[in-house]
N, C-alpha and C positions, 0 to 999 in steps of 0.2 A: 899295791892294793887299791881296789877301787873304790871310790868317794862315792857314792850311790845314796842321791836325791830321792828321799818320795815326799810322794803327792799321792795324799788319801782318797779314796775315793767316798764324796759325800754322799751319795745315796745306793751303799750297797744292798746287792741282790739279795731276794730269798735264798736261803738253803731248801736244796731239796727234803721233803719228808720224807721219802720214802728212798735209802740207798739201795735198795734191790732194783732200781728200774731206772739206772742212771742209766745203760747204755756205753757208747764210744765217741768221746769227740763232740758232742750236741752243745752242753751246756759247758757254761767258762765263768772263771771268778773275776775277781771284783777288777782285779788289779792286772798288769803286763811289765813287763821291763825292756828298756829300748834303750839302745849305744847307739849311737853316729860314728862315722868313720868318713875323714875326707883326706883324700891327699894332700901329705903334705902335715896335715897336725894328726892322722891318726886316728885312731879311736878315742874316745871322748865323750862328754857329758853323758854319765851312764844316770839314770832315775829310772825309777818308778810312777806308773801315773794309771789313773782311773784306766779301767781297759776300755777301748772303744775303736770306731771307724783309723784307717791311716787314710790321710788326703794327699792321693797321686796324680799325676800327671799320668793321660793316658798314653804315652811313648815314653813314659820309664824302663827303662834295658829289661827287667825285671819279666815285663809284660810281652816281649819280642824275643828275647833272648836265652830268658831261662837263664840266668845266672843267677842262681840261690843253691845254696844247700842248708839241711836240718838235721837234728836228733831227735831221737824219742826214746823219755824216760820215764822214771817213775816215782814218786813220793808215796810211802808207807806208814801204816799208823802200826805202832805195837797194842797190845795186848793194857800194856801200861799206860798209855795215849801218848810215847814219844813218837817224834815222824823222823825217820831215816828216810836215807837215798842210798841206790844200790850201784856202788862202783862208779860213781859218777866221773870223776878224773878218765875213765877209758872212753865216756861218751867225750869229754875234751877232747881228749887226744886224737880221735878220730873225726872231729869236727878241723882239727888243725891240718889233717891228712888231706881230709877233701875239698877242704879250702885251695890247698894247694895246686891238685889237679885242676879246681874251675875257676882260677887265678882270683881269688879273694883274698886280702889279709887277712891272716889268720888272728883269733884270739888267744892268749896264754893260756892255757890251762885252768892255770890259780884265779885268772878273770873269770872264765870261764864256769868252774865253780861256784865262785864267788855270787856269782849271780842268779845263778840257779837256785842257791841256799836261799841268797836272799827274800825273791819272790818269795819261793815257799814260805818261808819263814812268816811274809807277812801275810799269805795264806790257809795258814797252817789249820783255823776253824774250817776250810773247804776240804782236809783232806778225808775219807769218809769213815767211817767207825766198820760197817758193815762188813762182813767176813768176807777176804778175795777182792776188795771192792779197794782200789789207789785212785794218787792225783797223778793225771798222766799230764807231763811235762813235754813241752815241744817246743825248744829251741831253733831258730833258723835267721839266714841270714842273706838279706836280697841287695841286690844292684840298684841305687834310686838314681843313674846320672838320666838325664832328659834328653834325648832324641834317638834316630837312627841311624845306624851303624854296628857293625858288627866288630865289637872289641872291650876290653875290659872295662868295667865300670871303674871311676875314680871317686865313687861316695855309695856307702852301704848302710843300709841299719842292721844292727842284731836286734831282735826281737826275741822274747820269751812269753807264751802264755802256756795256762794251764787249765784240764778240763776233769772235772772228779770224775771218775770211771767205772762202772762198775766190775761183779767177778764174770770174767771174761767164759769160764765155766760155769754158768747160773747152773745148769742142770747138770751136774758131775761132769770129767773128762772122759770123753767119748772119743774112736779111732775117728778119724776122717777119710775119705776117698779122695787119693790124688791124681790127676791125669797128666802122663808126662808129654809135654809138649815138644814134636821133633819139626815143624813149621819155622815158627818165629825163633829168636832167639832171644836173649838177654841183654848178653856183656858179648866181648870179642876181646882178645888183646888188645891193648893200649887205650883203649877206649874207659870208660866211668865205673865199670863195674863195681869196685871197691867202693865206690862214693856211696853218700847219702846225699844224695839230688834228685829232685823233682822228675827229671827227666827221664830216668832210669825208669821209674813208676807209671810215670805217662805211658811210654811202653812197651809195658808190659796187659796195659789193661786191656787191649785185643782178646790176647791170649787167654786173660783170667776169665772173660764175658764167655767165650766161646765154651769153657769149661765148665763156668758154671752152669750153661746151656744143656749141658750133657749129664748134669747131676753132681757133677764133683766142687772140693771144698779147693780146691787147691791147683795149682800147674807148678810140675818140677820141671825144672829149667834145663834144657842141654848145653853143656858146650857151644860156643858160638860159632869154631871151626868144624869141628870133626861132624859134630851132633853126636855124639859118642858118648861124652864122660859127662855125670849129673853134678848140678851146680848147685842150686837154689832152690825153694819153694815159696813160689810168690813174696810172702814180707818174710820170708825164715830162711835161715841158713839147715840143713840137713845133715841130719846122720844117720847110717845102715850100723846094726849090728850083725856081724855072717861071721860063725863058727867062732863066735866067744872074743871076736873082735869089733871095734868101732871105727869105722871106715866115716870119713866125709873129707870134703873137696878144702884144696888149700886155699888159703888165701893169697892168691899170686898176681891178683891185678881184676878179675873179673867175678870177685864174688866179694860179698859184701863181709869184714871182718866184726862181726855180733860178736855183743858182749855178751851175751847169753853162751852164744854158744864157744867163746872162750872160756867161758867159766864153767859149763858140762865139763870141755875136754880135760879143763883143771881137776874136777870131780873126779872123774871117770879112771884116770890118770891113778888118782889119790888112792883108788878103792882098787888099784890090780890090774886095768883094764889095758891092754897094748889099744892106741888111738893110733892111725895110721891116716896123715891128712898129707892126701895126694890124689891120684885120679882114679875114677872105680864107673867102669865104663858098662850103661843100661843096661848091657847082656851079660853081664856077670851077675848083675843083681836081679833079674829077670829068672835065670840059672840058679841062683840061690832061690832064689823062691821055690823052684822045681824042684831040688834034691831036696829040700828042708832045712839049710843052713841060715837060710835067712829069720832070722831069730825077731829083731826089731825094726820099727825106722820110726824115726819122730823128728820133727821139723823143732828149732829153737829160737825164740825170741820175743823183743819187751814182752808184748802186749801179752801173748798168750803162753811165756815162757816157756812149755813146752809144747807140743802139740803130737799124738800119738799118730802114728798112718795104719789104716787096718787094710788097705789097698791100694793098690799101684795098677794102673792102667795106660797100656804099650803097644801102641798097633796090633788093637783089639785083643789083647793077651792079658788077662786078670792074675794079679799076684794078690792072695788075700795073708797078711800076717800074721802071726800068732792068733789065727783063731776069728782074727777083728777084734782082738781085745788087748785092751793093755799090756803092754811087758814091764816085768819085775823092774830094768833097770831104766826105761821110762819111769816108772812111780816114782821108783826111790831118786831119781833126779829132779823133778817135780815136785815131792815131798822135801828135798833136804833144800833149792833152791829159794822156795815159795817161804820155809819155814824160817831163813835167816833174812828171807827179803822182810820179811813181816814179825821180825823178831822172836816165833818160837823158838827156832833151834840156837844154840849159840856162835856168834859168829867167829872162829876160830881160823879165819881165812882173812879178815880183816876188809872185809869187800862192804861192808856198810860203812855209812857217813850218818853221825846224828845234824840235824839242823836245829 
C-alpha cells in the first residue's frame, strides 16, 4: 500500500459557475499526483502537490522518443453527492499491458488505484453536480532519463491530473457521420495497437484532419494488412449490429481493449445477444447496409461512452443506418451504462468503486 504525501495547495482555484460550459480537457484542479521510479529503488515517494508546471530538461527521452503511455477515466457524482469511479482496476490493468509493450515498469494495480482514489478524493468539491457533466481523469507515465539515444529510459514519473468535464452530449445524442479510411492505417501486427500511447494518436491525426475536412465526425480504421476487416474509430472501439447480431473486431494485438467496450459486450451478452468478436470485413458491412440487415453501429468509449453512427462512408458509397437515428440497443446501452456510472441504476455488476 502506498504512503502518499500531500501538499495542499495554498491558493486554490475558482470553481467554475457555470457546469454547463465546462467543455474537454481546458480547465484542471487544484492538485496532481506524481511517483518517481528509478532503477534500482523502483517506484517511490508517491504525494501529492499543488498542480503546476514539471521542469524538464530539453533531451528528456520523453521529448525524442515517445516513451509514455496513459489512461482516461472518470470520476462521477451520484444523485446523493457520493463520487464513484467506473471499473477502474481494468484501466490498471491495461496501463500494466502497455507498459509492458513500451518497456516501462509497470505499476500494481492496487497502486494504481490507490492513487487515483486518492487524488480524487482530495478533489472530490471539483467533481461537477451538473447532469452528464464528470471529473475526467488522466493518468500517464513518461520517460525523464536526459540525453540521446534510442533505448529504454531508467527513471519515470507517473503523473495523474484531473479536468471537470462537461456532458459530452450537451444537446441530446445525435448519429454521427463516419468516413472509413482505406489510405493510412492504424495498428499492424506486432506493432502498439493495443497500447494506450501517445504515438498511436499522433498518427492517426492525418487521417482524422482529412475527414473532418470532408464533413465527418469520425475515421473508422481498416486493418493495417489486408485494408479489409474494420478495427477502430478514432478514440472508440466499434460495434455493428447485422441480423440480430453484435459483430466487432477482437482484441488481438491491434486494436485497443476499451473498458467501455468490455463492458457493452458484458451487457449485450447479459440481455440474449450472440457477440461475435473477430473479423467482419467493409464489404460485408457495406452489403448489410444494402439488404437491410444492418440494424446498428455505435462507436464505445470513456469520454463519449457511446456514440451512435447514422453513416458510414466507402469509396464514395453512403450506408445511412437506421434511418440516422438512434437504435433501441444503442439507447438502452447508453442508458443502462451512463445510469450505473452516475449512480441511477443499481449496480448489480459490481463495476463501480466508491472513493
Amino acid at each position: 500500500m502506498l504512503e502518499i504525501k500531500i501538499e495542499k495547495n495554498r491558493q486554490p482555484k475558482e470553481k467554475p459557475a457555470d457546469e454547463t460550459r465546462l467543455g474537454f480537457g481546458k480547465l484542471f484542479t487544484d492538485h496532481m499526483f506524481l511517483m518517481d521510479y528509478a532503477e534500482g529503488q523502483g517506484w517511490h515517494d508517491p504525494r501529492i502537490l499543488p498542480y503546476g508546471p514539471l521542469a524538464m530538461d530539453p533531451a528528456t527521452t520523453v521529448f525524442h522518443y515517445a516513451q509514455e503511455v496513459f489512461e482516461g477515466m472518470k470520476a462521477y457524482r451520484t444523485a446523493e453527492g457520493e463520487i464513484q469511479l467506473f471499473r477502474p482496476e481494468c484501466n490498471g490493468q491495461r496501463m500494466v499491458d502497455t507498459c509492458d509493450r513500451m518497456c516501462i515498469p509497470a505499476i500494481p494495480v492496487e497502486d494504481y488505484v490507490q492513487a487515483v482514489a486518492a487524488l480524487v478524493d482530495l478533489e472530490r468539491d471539483w467533481v461537477p453536480h451538473a447532469d452528464g457533466a464528470s471529473l475526467y481523469i488522466r493518468p500517464f507515465i513518461i520517460g525523464t532519463d536526459v540525453g540521446l539515444g534510442v533505448h529504454a529510459s531508467k527513471s519515470y514519473k507517473f503523473i495523474i491530473i484531473c479536468s471537470p468535464s462537461g456532458a459530452y452530449y450537451a444537446e441530446g445524442i445525435n448519429p454521427v457521420r463516419i468516413y472509413v479510411e482505406d489510405e493510412y492505417i492504424r495498428a499492424a501486427p506486432g506493432l502498439t495497437g493495443f497500447c494506450k500511447c501517445g504515438g498511436n494518436y499522433a498518427a492517426s491525426i492525418k487521417a482524422g484532419a482529412l475527414a473532418e475536412e470532408k464533413g465527418f465526425a469520425q475515421v473508422l480504421w481498416l486493418d493495417g494488412v489486408e485494408k479489409k476487416y474494420v478495427e477502430e474509430v478514432g478514440s472508440m472501439n466499434i460495434m455493428f449490429k447485422i441480423g440480430g447480431k453484435v459483430y466487432t473486431a477482437a482484441c488481438t494485438g491491434t486494436v485497443l481493449p476499451g473498458v467501455t467496450r468490455r463492458s457493452c459486450i458484458e451487457l449485450c451478452r447479459d440481455w440474449g445477444y450472440e457477440v461475435v468478436e473477430g473479423p467482419l470485413a467493409i464489404d460485408d458491412v457495406m452489403a448489410a447496409a444494402r439488404d437491410g440487415s444492418l440494424e446498428e453501429v455505435f462507436g464505445t468509449g470513456t469520454a463519449a461512452v457511446i456514440s451512435p453512427v447514422g453513416e458510414l462512408v466507402w469509396k464514395d458509397e453512403q450506408a445511412v443506418i437506421g434511418g440516422g437515428k438512434i437504435g433501441p440497443l444503442t439507447q438502452k446501452l447508453y442508458d443502462t451504462l451512463t445510469g450505473i456510472q452516475w449512480g441511477k441504476l443499481p449496480d448489480e455488476k459490481g463495476w463501480t468503486c466508491r472513493v
